[in-house]
N, C-alpha and C positions, 0 to 999 in steps of 0.2 A: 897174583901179578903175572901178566903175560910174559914171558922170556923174549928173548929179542932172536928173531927167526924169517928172515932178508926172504928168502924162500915163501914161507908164508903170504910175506906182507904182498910180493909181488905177485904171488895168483889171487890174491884177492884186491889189488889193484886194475888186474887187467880185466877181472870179472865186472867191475864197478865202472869203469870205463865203456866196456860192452856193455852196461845196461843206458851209460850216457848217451853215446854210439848209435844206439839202437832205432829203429823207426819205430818200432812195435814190440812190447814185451808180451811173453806170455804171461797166462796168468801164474805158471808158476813161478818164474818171475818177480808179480808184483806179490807173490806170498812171502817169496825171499827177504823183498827188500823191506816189506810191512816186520817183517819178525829180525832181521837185519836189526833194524832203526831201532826198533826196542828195545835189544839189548846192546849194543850200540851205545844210547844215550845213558842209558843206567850203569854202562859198565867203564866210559871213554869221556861221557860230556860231562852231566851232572843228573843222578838219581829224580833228583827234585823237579826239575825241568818237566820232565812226562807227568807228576804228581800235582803242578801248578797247570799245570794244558786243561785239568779236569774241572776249570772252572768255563772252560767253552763248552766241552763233551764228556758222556760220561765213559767215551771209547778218545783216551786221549792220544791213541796213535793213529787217526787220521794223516796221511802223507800228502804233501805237496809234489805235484808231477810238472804241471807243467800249468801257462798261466797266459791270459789275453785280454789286454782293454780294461773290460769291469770287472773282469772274472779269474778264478784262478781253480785249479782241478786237483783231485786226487788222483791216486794211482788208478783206478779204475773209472776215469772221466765222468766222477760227479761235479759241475760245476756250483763253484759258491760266488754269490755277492759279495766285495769286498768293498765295506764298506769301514773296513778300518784302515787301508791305506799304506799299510805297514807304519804306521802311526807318523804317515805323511810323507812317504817316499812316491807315494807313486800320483801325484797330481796328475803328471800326463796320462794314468794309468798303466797297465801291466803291458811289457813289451812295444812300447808303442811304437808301430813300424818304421814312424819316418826316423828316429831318435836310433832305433837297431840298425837301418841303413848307413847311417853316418860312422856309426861305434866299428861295423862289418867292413865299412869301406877304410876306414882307420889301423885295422885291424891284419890288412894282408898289404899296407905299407911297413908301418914297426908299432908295437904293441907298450913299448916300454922308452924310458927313452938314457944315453951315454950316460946322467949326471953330469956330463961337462963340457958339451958343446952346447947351442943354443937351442932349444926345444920350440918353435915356432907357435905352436898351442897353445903353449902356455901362456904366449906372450897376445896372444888373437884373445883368450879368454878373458884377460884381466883387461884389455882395452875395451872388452863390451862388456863387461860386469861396472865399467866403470863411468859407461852408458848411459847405463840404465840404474841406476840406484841413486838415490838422492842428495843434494847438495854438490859438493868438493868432494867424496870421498872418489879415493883413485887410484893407489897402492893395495897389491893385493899378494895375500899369499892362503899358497892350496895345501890342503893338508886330507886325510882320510876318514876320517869321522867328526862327529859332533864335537866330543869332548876334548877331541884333539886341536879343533878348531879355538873351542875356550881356554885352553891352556895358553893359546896363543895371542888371545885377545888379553889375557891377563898381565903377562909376559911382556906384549910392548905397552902396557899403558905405564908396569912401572919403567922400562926403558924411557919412554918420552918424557914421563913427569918428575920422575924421581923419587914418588911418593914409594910408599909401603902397605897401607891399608885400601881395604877394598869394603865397601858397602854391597851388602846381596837382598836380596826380600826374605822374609817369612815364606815357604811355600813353593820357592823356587825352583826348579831344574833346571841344570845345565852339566847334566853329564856325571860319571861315577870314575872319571881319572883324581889322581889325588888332588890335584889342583880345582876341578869342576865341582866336584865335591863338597870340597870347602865352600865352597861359594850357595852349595843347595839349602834346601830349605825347609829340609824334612827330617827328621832323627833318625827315621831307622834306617836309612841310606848314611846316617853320617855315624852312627852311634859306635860300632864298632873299628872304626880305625881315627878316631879321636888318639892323642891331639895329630893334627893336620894342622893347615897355614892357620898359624892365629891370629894374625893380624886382618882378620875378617868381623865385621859387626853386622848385624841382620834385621831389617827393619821391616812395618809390616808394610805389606805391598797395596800400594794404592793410598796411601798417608806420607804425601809430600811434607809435612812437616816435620813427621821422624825422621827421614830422610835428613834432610838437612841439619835438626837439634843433632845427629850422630857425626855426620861430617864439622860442624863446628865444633862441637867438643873436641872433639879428636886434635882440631888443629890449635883448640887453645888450648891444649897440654903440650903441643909441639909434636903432634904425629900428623905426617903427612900424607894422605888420602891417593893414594893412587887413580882410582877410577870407579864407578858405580857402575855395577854387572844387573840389566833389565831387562825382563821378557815383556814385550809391548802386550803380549796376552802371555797368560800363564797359563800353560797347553799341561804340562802330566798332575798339576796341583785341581785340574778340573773346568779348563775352560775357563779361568777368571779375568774377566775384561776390567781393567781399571776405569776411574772414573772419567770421563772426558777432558781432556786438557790436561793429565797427567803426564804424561811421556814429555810434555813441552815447557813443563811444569821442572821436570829433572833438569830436561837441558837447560835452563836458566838456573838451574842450582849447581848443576858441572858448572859452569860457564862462572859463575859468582866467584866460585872457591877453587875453580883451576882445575878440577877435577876430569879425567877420562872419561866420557860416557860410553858405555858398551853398551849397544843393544843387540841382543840376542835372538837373532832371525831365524835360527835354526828351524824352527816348526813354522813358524808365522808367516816365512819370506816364500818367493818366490809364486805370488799369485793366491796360494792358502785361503787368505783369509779377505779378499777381496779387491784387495790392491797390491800391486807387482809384492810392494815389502808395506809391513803394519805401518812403520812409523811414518810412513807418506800420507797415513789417515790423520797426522797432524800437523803437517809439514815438518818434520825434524829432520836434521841431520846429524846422526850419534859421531862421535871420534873415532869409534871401531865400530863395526859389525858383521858378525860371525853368520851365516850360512850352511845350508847342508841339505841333509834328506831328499826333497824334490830337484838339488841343485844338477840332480846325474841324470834325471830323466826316469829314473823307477830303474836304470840302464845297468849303471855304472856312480859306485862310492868314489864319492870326490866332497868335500867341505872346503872351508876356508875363512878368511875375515879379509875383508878390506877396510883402509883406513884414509884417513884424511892426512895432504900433505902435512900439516905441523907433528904428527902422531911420528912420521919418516925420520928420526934424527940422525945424526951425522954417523953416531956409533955402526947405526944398523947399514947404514950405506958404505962405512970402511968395512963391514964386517957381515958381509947380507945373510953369512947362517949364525950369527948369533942369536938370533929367533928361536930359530932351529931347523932342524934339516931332512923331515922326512923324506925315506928313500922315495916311495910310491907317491907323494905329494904332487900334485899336478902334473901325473904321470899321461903320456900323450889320449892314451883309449878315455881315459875319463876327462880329458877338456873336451874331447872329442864330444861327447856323449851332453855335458854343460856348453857346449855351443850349441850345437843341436836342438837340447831344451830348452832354450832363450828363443831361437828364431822359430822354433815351434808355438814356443809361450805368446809370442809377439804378433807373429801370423794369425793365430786359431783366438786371440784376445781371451787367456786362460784366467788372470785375475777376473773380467768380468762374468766371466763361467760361472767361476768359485761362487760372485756376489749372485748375481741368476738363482743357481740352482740352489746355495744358501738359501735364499730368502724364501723357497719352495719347498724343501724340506722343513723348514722352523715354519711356516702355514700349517705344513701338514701336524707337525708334533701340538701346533696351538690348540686343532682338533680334537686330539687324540687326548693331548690333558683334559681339556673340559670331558671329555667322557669320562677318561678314569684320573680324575683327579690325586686320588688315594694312592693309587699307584706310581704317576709319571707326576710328580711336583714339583717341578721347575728343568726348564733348558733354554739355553742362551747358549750363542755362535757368533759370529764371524764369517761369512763365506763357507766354505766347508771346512771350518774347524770348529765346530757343533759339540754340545754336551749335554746330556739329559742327566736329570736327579732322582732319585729313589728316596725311599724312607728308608733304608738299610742296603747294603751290600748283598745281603740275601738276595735281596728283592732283585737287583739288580743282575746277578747270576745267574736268577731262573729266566730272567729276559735274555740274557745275552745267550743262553743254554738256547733258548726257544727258536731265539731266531737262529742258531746254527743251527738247529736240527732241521728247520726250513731254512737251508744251504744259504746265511746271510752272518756274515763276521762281521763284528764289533766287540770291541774290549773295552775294560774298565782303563779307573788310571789310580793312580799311586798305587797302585797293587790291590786293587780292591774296585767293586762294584758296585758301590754309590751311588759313583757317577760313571757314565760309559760313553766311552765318545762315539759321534759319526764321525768320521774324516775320510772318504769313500774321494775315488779320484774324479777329476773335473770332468772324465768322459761320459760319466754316466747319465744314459738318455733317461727322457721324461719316463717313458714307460718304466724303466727300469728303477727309479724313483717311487714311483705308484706303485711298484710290486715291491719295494721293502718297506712304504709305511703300512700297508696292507698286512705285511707281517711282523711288523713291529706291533700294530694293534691287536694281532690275534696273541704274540705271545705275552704281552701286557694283559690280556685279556684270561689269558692263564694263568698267570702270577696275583692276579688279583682273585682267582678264584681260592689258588693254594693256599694263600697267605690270607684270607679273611678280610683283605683289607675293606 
């Protein structure tokens, strides 16, 4: 255990500043900071963290330096394709200048903002979020991550309705706080810190009838249904689009039985998957829903939920942090940065991007399966929220290995290699398209050699 040593921490604070600081590192420098990071993470973050990276490389301390557009670099300015997106933070892409201008020009007025006078941002954001997303909904509140976002959407559904139980899918994600959790939809995320809220039921996603058979049981025992928690696409379970007319399908079953509908925009919203937000692909409008990832611009961490006035009750209006009260919550640099990526989004028409360059990437994968069928067995997308299938995790490891070593990132999802997403940001030109199916087929083409298929 390291001793507590003020002296210490502060030359190696100013050392690590100075490498921030800096225009140009040397290379001894970027030796420091390569052997830094590595013991670093194994002795301060987490061991495993470097031991799970070795499913990209078999050198899992690759460093991130610095980063632009499509692209992002290591310490010694190898550039990679990123074509994972930070699993959807960067629709605009990496740094994207007009989005840094706004956050910079934000930035050398006030950075943060009293808690107790009126924060003017705040209040510009929630009037154009409320704009632009579908139906009534028009109350908003910002918060700093995903899961903190679903904490929140859970929180006033039972406020509003009064219920206690929450319906989630088979399959689902929506975050690892103890509350998001409860709501997931996968064991070995929930397995270990069981029991959690129990009054959650879990239905299989995409079967409006289970849906409903769980909410009427419930209510002819005399337990009252809070809200039903939905991802219009189910984004870390593998890309699973439900069937047509489902999402519209819920809301006539919230709507039956008085129930909250949450949809969960987090991955899906903000242009993703081909329209501004998913559920506009079926005209719905949820009673809550929650936002994030792309909401900052690739910039700046900012989430949130907006909700529909009846959702607004009297409680939360005597009492506006009974919700709750994030310090950093719609702190001024990140509405900055989420206004910015709306008038960006709206300008540059970034939903139709997503559906464009979607629909050209899934040509190109149509190819590539008939060629190696054995190998790449099914993918299905959305805009740029894309999934390809393997026959094993294996398989899928030495593809996503392949193409990093031809400087192109993609990752699996549940923690495994199956399935491996594209979710690569909207900037990315045609050519730059053509140079990663180009490599996705040669390392498909390798995988099919190793593995016999």
């Amino acid at each position: 255990m390291t001793a507590m040593n003020k002296q210490a921490a502060l030359e190696e604070a100013r050392r690590v500043v100075g490498y921030i600081e800096s225009e140009e590192l040397s290379e001894a420098d970027k030796q420091a900071i390569h052997d830094d990071s590595i013991r670093n993470f194994n002795e301060n973050v987490n061991p495993g963290w470097l031991e799970y990276r070795k499913s990209v490389s078999n050198d899992a301390a690759f460093i991130e330096w610095t980063d632009s557009e499509e692209h992002f670099e290591d310490l010694h300015g190898t550039k990679f394709i990123d074509c994972l997106g930070g699993f959807g933070i960067y629709t605009c892409g990496h740094r994207n200048p007009a989005i840094l201008k706004t956050v910079k020009c934000q930035l050398d007025k006030y950075a943060l903002h009293s808690q107790e006078l009126v924060d003017p941002l705040r209040g510009y954001l929630a009037h154009i979020l409320a704009q632009i997303t579908p139906g009534d909904l028009q109350y908003c509140f910002f918060t700093n991550g995903g899961a903190e976002a679903v904490e929140m959407a859970l929180k006033l559904a039972r406020l509003a309705t009064g219920g206690r139980w929450y319906i989630s899918t088979v399959g689902a994600f929506h975050g690892k706080s103890m509350g998001a959790i409860s709501m997931g939809g996968k064991g070995a995320y929930r397995e270990d810190y069981i029991p959690m809220i129990q009054q959650v039921q879990h239905v299989e996603y995409g079967n409006i009838d289970a849906m409903e058979a769980a909410i009427k049981n419930l209510q002819t025992v005399g337990e009252k249904v809070a809200g039903v928690i939905i991802e219009p696409i189910q984004g870390e379970a593998g890309v699973v689009i439900p069937p047509k007319g489902y999402l519209k399908a819920v809301r006539e079953v919230c709507d039956k039985y008085g129930v909250a509908m949450i949809a969960d925009e987090i991955q899906t919203g903000m242009g993703r998957t081909g329209t501004m937000w998913r559920c506009e692909y079926e005209d719905v409008t949820p009673d809550i829903m929650t936002y994030g990832k792309a909401f900052g611009g690739g910039v700046m961490p900012i989430t949130g939920i907006i909700a529909r006035p009846k959702m607004w009750v009297e409680k939360l209006i005597d009492n506006p942090w009974i919700l709750g009260s994030p310090t950093f919550g719609g702190n001024p640099l990140a509405c900055s940065a989420a206004i910015s990526t709306i008038k960006y989004m709206l300008e540059n028409d970034i939903p139709g991007q997503c559906a464009e360059k979607g629909d050209y990437i899934m040509a190109g994968l149509e190819k590539i399966k008939n060629k190696y069928p054995t190998v790449l067995k099914a993918y299905r997308g959305a805009g740029l929220l894309i999934c390809m299938e393997f026959p094993e995790a294996e398989v899928g490891y030495k593809v996503t290995k392949g193409l990093f070593e031809r400087h192109v990132m993609t990752a699996g999802t549940l923690v495994n290699a199956k399935t491996v997403r594209i979710e690569p940001p909207a900037v990315l030109t045609k050519e730059t398209m053509d140079e990663v199916l180009a490599k996705l087929e040669e390392s498909i083409a390798d995988a099919k050699a190793e593995f016999n298929l």
